[in-house]
C-alpha positions in Angstrom: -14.3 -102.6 70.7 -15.0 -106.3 71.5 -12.6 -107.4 74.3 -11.5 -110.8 74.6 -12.0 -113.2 77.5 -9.8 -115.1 79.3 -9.3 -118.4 79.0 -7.8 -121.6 81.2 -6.5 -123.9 78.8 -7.7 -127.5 79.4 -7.3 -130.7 78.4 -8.9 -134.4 79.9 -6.8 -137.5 80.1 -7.4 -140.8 78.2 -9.8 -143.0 80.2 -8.0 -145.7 81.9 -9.0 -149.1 80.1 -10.1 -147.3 76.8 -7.7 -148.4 73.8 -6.2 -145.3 71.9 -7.5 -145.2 68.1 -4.3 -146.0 66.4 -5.2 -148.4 64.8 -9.4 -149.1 65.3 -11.3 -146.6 67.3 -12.9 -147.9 70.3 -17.3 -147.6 69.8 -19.8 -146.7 73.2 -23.0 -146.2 74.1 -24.5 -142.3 75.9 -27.2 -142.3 78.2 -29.1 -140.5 75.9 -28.2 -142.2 72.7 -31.2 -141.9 71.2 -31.0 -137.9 72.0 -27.5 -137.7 70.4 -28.4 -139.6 67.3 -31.8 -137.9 66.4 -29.0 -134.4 66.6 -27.0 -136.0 64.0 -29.7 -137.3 61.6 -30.8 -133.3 62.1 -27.5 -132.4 59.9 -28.2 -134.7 57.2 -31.7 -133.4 56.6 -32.4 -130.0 58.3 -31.7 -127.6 54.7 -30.4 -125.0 57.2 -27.1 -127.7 57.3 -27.0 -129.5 54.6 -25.4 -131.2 52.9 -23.6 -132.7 55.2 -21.3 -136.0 54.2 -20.2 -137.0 57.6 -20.6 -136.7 61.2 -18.2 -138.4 64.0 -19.3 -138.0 67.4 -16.7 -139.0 70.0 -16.4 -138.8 74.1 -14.9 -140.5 76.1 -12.4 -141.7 74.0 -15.0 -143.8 72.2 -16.7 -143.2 69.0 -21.1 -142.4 70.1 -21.8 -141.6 66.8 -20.6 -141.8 63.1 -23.0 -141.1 59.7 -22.0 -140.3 55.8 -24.0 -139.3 53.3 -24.2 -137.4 49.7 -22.0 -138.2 47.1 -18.2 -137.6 46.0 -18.1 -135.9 42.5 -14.6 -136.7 40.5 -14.1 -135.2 36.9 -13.2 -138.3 35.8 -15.1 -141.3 37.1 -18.9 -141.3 38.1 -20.3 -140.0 41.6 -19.3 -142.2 44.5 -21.3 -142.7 47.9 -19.5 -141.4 50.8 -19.0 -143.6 53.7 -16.0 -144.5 56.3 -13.6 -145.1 53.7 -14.1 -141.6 51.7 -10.9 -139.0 51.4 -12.6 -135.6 52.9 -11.0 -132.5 52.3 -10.0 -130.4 55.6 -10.1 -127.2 54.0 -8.7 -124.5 56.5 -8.8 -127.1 58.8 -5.2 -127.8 57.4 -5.0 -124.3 59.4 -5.1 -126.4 62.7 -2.3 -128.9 61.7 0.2 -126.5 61.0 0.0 -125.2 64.1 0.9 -128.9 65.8 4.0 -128.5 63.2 5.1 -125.5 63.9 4.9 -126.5 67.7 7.4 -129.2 67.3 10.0 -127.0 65.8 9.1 -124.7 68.8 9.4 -127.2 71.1 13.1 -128.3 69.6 13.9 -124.8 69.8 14.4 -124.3 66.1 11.5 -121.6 65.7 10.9 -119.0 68.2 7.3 -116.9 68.0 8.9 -113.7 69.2 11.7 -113.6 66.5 11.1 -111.8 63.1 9.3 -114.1 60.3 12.3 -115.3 58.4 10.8 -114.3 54.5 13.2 -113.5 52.1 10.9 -110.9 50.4 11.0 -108.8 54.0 14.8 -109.3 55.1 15.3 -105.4 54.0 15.7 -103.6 57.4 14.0 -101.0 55.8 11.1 -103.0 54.5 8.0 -102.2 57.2 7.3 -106.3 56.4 10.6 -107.2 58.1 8.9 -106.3 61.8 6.4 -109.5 61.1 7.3 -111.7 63.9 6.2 -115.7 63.4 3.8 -115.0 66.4 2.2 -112.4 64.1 1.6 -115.1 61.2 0.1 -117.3 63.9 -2.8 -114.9 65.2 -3.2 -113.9 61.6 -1.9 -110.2 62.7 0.3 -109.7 60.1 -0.9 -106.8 58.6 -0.5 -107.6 55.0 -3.5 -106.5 52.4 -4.8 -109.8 51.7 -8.0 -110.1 50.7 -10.0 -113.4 51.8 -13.1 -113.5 49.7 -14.7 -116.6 48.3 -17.2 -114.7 45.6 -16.4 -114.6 41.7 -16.2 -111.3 40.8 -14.9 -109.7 43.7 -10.9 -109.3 44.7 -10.0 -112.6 45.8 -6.2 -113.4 46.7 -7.6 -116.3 48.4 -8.5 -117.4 44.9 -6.1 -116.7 43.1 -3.8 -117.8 45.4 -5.1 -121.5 45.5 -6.2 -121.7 41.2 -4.7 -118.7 39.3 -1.6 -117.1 39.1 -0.1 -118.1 42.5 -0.8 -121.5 42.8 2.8 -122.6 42.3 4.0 -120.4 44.8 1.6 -119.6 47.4 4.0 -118.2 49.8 5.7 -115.9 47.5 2.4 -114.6 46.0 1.6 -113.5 49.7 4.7 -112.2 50.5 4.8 -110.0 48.0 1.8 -108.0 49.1 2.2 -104.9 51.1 1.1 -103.9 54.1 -1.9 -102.2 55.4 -1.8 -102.1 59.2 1.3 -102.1 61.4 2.6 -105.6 62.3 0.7 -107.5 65.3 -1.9 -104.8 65.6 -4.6 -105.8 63.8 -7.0 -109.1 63.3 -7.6 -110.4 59.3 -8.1 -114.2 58.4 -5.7 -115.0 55.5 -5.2 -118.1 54.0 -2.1 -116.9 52.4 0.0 -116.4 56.0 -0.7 -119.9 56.6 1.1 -120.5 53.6 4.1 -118.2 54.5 4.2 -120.1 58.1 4.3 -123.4 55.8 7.2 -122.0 53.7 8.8 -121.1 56.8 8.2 -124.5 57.9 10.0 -126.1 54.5 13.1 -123.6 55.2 14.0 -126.2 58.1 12.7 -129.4 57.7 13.0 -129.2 54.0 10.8 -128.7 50.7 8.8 -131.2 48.6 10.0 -135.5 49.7 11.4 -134.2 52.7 8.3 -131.9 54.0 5.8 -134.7 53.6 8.1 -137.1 55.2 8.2 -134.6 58.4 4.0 -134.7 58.6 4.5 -138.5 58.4 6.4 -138.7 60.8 5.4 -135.9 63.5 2.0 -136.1 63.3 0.0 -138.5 60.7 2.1 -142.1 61.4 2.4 -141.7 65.2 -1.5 -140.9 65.4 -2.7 -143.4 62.6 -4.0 -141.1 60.0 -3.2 -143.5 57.7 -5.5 -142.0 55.1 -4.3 -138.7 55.6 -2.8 -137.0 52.1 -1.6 -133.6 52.7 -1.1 -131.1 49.0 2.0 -129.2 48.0 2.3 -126.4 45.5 4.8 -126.5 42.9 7.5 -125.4 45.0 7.3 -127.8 47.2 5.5 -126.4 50.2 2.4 -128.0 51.9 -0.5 -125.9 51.5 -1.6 -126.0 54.5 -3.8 -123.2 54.1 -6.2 -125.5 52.4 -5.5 -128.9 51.6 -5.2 -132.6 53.6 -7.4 -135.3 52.6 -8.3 -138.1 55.0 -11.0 -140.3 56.5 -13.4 -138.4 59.0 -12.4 -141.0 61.6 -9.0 -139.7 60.7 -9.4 -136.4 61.5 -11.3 -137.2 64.6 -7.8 -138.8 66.1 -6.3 -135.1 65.2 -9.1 -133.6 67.5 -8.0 -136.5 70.0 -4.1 -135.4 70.0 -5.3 -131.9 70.8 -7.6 -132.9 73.5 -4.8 -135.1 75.1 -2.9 -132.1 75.4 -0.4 -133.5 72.3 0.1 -136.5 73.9 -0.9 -140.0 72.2 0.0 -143.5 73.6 2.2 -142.1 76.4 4.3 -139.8 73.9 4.0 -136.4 74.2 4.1 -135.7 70.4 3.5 -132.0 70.9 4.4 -130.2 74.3 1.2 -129.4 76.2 2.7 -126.0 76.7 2.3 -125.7 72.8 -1.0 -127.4 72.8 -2.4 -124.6 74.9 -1.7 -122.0 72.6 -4.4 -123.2 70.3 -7.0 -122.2 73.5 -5.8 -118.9 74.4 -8.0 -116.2 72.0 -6.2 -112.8 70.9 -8.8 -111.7 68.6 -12.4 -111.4 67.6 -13.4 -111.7 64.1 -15.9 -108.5 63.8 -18.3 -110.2 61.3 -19.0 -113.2 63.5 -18.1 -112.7 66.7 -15.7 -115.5 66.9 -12.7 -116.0 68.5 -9.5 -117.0 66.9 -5.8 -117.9 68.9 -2.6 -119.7 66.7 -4.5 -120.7 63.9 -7.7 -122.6 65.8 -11.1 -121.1 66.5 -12.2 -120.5 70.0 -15.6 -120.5 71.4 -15.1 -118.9 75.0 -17.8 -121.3 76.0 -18.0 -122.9 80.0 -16.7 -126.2 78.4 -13.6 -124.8 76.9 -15.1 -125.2 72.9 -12.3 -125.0 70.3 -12.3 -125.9 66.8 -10.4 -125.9 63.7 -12.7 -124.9 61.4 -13.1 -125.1 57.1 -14.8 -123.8 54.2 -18.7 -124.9 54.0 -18.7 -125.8 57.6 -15.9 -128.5 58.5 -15.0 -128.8 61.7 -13.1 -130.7 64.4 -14.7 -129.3 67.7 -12.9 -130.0 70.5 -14.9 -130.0 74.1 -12.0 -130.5 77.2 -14.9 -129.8 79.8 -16.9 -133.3 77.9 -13.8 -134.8 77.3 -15.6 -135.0 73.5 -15.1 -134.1 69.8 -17.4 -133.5 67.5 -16.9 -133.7 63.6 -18.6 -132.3 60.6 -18.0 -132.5 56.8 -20.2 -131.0 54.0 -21.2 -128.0 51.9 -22.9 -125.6 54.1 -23.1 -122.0 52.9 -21.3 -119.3 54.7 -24.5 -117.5 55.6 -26.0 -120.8 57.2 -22.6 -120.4 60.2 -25.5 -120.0 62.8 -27.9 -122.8 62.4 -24.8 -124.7 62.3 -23.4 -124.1 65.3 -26.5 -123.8 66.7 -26.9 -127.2 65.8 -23.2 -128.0 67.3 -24.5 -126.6 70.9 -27.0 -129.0 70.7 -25.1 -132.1 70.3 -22.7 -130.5 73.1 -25.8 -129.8 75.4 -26.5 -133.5 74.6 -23.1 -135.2 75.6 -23.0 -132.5 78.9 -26.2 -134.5 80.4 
């Protein structure tokens, strides 16, 4: 059995005279520029990585690097160039975001990770499910049998959860599913307990109007994702399994929040207490040795690597040691993860000289 390390949570401090990226991110210059931008070109034209649509490298508070490329298919317009201005979709890195939401309702005192998940399909005391404690839905521990498979053909709640018959309901598709392993004992990523954690979510801050009007005003509006569009199912829940669209630069001021320690402009947004919790691993995914905590990915590394992390390769990485981010969208397939974060050591090794 794989044990998981211990790690110090850490987070580095806005540079003093270096603007926050509210509004306009601020642009510099590495000492090995040239380095650092050769590594990004790689993941536009290395066929190990692409296609890649955008890169956003960022330390120091300041944007190093930024490149798009490919194009944005819509069913019912022609192709469009990607660039700066493109919606990108987060995939599971709506994972990630969840977690900052969940924190403030923690932080309030409204949610508590040791009390028992509040779903109505579980409230039977007799119902094994009833033991799920939130914690348990954050670490993905829950112990329910859902299957996360991205092949046609195969079982797939993750599909069918997101385009067949639960998509207007993700959280009570899930729900309904029984249990396989006791409660808290045992690791399986699910995309459908993030959506259960989301209903959760709309159960105190409200469904539909009044759950997108929370993320606006927790999380997108105080950090300037201004682009950021964030999906709900038919019942009103965001599915934040899955689905925010914004501009990479967007997402990059995410990654920023997180490696303020949920603080932006002098407001702690997020308590840092919270904000730690995405750094501490409790599991190792057997398949690729990874490390997951509350919904983030964690790389154990010497410079405190995290990352939210989405289908086909998105990620925000998040570097505290570096003070840095880096950001990746495209379509890279699931059996190309190690040239791709082979790739993301480089550009790390880069920014660390």
């Amino acid at each position: 059995m794989v044990s998981v390390p211990s790690v110090q949570p850490r987070f580095a401090a806005q540079p003093d005279g270096v603007a926050w990226p509210t509004r306009e991110w601020p642009r510099g210059v590495h000492a090995r520029q040239g380095e650092l931008d050769a590594a990004v070109d790689e993941m536009f034209s290395d066929a190990d990585l692409a296609e890649t649509n955008a890169v956003v490298v960022v330390q120091g508070g300041r944007v190093l690097s930024e490149r798009y490329g490919g194009e944005q298919f819509y069913f019912d317009r022609p192709a469009e160039p990607i660039t700066a201005e493109s919606q990108l979709l987060s995939w599971s890195m709506a994972k990630s975001m969840l977690h900052m939401i969940v924190g403030t309702l923690v932080d309030e005192g409204r949610l508590n990770p040791d009390q028992l998940a509040p779903v109505k399909e579980w409230s039977a005391d007799d119902d094994p499910r009833h033991q799920i404690q939130i914690r348990d839905l954050l670490a993905m521990r829950d112990g329910l049998a859902f299957v996360e498979e991205y092949q046609i053909g195969q079982t797939s709640h993750v599909i069918e959860m997101l385009w067949g018959d639960g998509k207007d309901d993700m959280a009570a598709f899930t729900a309904a599913l029984p249990l396989i392993h006791e409660p808290g004992t045992f690791f399986s990523y699910s995309s459908g307990t993030t959506n259960i954690l989301s209903r959760v979510v709309a159960d105190l801050v409200g469904y539909g109007d009044d759950y997108r009007a929370y993320l606006e005003r927790r999380l997108f509006h105080p950090i300037g994702m201004t682009s950021a569009v964030a999906t709900f199912d038919t019942s009103g829940v965001f599915v934040a399994s899955s689905f925010v669209h914004a501009r990479a630069l967007d997402f990059a001021k995410f990654g920023l929040l997180y490696l303020r320690g949920g603080e932006w402009e002098g407001r702690q947004l997020v308590s840092r207490e919270w904000a730690a919790t995405a750094q501490v691993p409790l599991s190792v995914e057997a398949s690729s040795g990874w490390l997951y905590s509350w919904q983030w990915w964690v790389s154990g590394d010497r410079y405190g690597t995290y990352w939210a992390n989405g289908y086909e390769g998105q990620m925000i990485s998040i570097v505290p040691e570096l003070d840095a981010i880096i950001v990746r969208f495209g379509h890279t397939p699931e059996e190309n993860f190690e040239p791709r974060m082979a790739w993301r050591e480089r550009v790390i090794s880069i920014l660390a000289r």
